[in-house]
C-alpha positions as CSV (number, residue, x, y, z in Angstrom):
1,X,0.0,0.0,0.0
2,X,0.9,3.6,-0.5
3,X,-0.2,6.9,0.5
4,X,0.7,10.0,-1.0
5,X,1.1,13.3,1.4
6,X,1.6,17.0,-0.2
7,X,4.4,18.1,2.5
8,X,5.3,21.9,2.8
9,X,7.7,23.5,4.7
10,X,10.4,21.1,3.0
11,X,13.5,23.5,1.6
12,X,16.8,21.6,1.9
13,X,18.2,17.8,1.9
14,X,17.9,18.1,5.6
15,X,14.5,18.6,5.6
16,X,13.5,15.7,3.3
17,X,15.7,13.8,5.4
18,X,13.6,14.7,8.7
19,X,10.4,13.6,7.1
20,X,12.1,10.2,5.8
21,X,13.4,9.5,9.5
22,X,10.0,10.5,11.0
23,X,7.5,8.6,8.8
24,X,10.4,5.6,8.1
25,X,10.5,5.2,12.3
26,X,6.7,4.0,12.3
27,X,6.0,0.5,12.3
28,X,4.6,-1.0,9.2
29,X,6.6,1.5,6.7
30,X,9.0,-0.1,4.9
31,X,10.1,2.8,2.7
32,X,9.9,6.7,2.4
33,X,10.7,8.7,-1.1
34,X,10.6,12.0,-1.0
35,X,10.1,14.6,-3.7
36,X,11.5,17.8,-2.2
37,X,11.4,19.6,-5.4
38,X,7.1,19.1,-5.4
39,X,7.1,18.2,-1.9
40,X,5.3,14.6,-2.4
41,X,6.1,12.3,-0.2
42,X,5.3,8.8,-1.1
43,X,4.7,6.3,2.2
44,X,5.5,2.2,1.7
45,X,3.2,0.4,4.0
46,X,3.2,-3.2,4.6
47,X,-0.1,-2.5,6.3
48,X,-2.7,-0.6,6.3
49,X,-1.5,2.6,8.8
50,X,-4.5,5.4,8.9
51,X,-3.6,8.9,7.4
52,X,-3.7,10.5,10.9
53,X,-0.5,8.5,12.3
54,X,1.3,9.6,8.8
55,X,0.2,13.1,9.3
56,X,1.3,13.2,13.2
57,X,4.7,11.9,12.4
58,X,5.1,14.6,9.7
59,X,3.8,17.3,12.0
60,X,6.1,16.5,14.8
61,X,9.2,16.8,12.3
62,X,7.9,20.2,12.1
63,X,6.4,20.1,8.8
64,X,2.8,20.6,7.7
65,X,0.7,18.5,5.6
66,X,-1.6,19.9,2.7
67,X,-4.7,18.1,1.7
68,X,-4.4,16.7,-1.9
C-alpha cells in the first residue's frame, strides 16, 4: 500500500531527510521517497496505517501536511 502526502515547509536535503526519518521510524513502513522539489512524499506500507498517524509523524518533524 501507498499513500501519497503534499508536505510543505520542506526547503533543503535536511529537511526531506527529517520527514524520511520520522514517517520511516513508524512500524509497518518499509520505505519513504521524498520529492522535495514538489514536496510529495510517497509512504510504503506493509499494512494498512491510517492517514492520521502519517500526518502526526510529519507534523512533529515540524512540517505541515496539505490536503491533496
Amino acid at each position: 500500500m501507498n499513500v501519497i502526502l503534499q508536505v510543505e515547509g520542506m526547503s533543503c536535503g535536511g529537511c526531506a531527510s527529517s520527514v524520511q526519518r520520522a514517517l520511516g521510524a513508524l512500524a509497518h513502513v518499509s520505505g519513504v521517497d521524498v520529492d522535495l522539489a514538489s514536496g510529495r512524499v510517497t509512504v510504503h506500507c506493509d499494512a494498512d496505517l491510517p492517514r492520521d498517524a502519517l500526518v502526526s509523524a510529519v507534523t512533529a518533524a515540524g512540517f505541515d501536511v496539505r490536503d491533496v
